[in-house]
N, C-alpha and C positions, 0 to 999 in steps of 0.2 A: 269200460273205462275204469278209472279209478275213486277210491273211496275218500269223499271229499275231506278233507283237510288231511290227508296223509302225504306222508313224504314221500316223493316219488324219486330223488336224487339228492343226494348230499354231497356237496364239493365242497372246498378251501373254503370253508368263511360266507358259505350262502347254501341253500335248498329248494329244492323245484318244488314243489307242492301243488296237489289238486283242492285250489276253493270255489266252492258254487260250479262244480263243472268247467270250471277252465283253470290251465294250467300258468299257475305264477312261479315266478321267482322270488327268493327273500333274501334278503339279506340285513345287517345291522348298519346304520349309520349314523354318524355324528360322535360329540364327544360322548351321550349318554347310551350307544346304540341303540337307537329308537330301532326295529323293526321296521324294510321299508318292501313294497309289495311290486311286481311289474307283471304285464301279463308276458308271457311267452310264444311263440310259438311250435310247431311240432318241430319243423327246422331245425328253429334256434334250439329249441330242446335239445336233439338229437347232435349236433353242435358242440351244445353245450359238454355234453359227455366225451367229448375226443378228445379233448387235449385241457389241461391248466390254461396256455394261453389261446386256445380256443375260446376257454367258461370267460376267463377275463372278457374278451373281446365280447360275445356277447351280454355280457353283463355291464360296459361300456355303453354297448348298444339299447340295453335298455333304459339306462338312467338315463342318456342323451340323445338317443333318436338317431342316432348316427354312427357308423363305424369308423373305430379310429385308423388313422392315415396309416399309412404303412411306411416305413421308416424314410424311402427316399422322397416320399412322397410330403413328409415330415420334414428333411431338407431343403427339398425345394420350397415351403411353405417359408422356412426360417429367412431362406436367401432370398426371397421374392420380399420380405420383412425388412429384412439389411436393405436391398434396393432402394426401399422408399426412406429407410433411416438410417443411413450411414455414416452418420457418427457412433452408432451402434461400433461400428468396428473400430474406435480409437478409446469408448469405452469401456469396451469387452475384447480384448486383441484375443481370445480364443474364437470369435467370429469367423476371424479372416484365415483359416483354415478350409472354410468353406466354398473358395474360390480360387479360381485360377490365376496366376499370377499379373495376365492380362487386368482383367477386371478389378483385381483389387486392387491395384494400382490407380485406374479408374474411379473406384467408390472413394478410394481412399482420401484423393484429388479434392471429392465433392466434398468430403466429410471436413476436409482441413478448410474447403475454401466456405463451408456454411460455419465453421469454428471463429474463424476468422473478423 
């Protein structure tokens, strides 16, 4: 394995590092960048090294336990949002790009008649 607290990977603005036998990631955060620690796995590790928005994503995934959405999937998140609050589309009219001419016609309706 590797020799503990040596860098084992260095990317954009974080480093994979071996402490106590397991492999972390670090990186800075906040206004003062404190130093912050996650553990990794061999995976994510190996991940980590393919690509810039590979490292992102998994470094994402460490801070929040979850992988982020992937773009349409991100849409649909937005427009299931608009669903439930649509007056969202009369105070943001770049929303209603998000829909087909049907439906927003539709939300729109709601949105005027809960304005109302």
């Amino acid at each position: 394995m590797y020799e503990p607290g040596r860098i084992i990977h260095q990317g954009h603005g974080f480093a994979v590092l071996e402490i106590d036998g397991k492999m972390k990631v670090s990186w800075a955060e906040g206004l003062i960048g404190k130093p912050v620690f996650y553990d990794i796995s061999e995976a994510n590790f190996e991940k980590i090294k393919k690509s810039e928005k590979d490292a992102n994503e998994v470094l994402f995934f460490c801070k929040y336990g979850n992988w982020p959405l992937e773009k349409e999937d991100e849409i649909e998140a937005d427009k299931n949002f608009i669903r439930e609050c649509p007056e969202l589309l009369l105070e943001i009219p770049e929303n209603q790009k998000l829909f087909d001419k049907e439906e927003l016609e539709m939300l729109l309706k709601i949105a005027r008649d809960k304005h109302d």
